[in-house]
C-alpha positions in Angstrom: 48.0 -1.1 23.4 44.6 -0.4 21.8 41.4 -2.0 23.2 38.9 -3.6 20.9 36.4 -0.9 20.9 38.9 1.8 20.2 40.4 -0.7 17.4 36.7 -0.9 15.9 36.4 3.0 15.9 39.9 3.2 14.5 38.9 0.4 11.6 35.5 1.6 10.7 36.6 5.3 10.5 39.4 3.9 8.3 36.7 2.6 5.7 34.4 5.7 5.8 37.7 7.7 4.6 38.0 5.2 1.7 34.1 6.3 0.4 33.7 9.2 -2.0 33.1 12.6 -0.3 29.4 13.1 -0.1 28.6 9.2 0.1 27.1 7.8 3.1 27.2 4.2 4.0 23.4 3.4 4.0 21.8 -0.2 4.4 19.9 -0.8 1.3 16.6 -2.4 1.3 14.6 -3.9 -1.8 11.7 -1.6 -2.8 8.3 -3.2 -2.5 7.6 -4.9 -5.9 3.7 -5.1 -6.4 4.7 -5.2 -10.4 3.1 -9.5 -10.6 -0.3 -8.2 -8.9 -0.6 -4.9 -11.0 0.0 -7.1 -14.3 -3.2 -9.0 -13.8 -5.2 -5.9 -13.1 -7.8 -6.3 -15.7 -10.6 -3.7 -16.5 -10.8 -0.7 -14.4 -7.3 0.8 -13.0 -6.2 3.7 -11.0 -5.1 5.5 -14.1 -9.2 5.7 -15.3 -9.9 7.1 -11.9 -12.2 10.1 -13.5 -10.8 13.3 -12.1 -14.5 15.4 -11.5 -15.3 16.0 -7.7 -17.6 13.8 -7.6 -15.9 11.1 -8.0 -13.1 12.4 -6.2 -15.0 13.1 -3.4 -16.5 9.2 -3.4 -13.1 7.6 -3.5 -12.0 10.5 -0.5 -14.9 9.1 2.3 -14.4 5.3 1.2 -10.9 5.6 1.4 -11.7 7.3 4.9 -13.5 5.0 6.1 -11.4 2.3 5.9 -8.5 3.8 7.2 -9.9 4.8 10.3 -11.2 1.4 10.9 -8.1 0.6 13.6 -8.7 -3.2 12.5 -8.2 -3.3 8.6 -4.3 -4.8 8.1 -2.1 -2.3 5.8 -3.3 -4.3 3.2 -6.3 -3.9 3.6 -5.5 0.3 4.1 -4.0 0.0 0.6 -7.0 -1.7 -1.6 -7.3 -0.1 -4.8 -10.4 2.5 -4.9 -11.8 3.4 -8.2 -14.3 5.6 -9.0 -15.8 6.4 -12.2 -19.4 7.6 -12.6 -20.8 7.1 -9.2 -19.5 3.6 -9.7 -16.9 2.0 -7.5 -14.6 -0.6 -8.4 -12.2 -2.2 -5.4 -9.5 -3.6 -6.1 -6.3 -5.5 -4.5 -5.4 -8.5 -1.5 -6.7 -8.2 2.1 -5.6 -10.6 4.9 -9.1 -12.1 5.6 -12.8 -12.8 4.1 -13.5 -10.6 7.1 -11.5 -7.4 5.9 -12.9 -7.9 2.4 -16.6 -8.0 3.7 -15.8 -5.0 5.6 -14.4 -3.1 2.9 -17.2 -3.8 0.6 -19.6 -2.7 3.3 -17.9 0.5 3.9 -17.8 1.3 0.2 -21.6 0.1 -0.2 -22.7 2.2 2.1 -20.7 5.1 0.7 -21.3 4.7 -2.8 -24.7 3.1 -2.4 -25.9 -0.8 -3.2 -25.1 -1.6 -6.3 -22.5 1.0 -6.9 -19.8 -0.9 -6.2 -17.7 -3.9 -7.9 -15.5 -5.5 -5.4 -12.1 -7.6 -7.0 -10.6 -8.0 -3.7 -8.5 -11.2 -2.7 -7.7 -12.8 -0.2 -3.7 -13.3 0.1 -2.3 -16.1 0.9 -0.7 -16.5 4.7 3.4 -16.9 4.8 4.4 -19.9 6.3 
């Protein structure tokens, strides 16, 4: 008589025979979806980012600056940095009013007062 653990093994082995050489049994999970929030992107988008050093360069330290900042939320990591110019434009949700004064700060003092348009949200908190 088989025990249940050997019956499992014997079951689930059964099943990966039955798949198509090659094909692993994988858990699927939904890629994230940002599609809604990138629709409403007016004016200034990723795809304008102007590809001289300079502006490169700008986007490079702000981006920096913000990541190395241990208390910025992924979100916050992930704001939308464009540069065109000399001017910045940052885009995208953070978690707090706090994160989007601190991001704005970082790129101000990067990019220089009045160099930078913020169009950072705030996203709402899941219940």
């Amino acid at each position: 008589m088989m025990s249940r653990r050997g019956l499992a093994v014997t079951l689930m082995a059964g099943a990966l025979s039955l798949l198509p050489a090659g094909q692993a049994l994988t858990q699927t999970t939904p890629a994230p979806d940002n599609t809604r929030v990138n629709r409403g992107d007016q004016g200034a988008t990723a795809g304008q980012q102007k590809e001289n050093a300079a502006d490169r360069q700008l986007t490079q330290k702000i981006r920096k600056a913000i990541t190395e900042d241990k208390a910025m939320s992924t979100y916050a990591k992930n704001v939308k940095i464009i540069a065109q110019d000399g001017k910045v434009t940052l885009k995208g949700p953070v978690r707090s009013e706090e994160e989007k004064k601190a991001i704005e700060a970082k790129a101000n003092e990067v990019a220089g007062m009045g160099n930078v348009t913020s169009e950072i949200s705030i996203a709402k908190k899941r219940s």
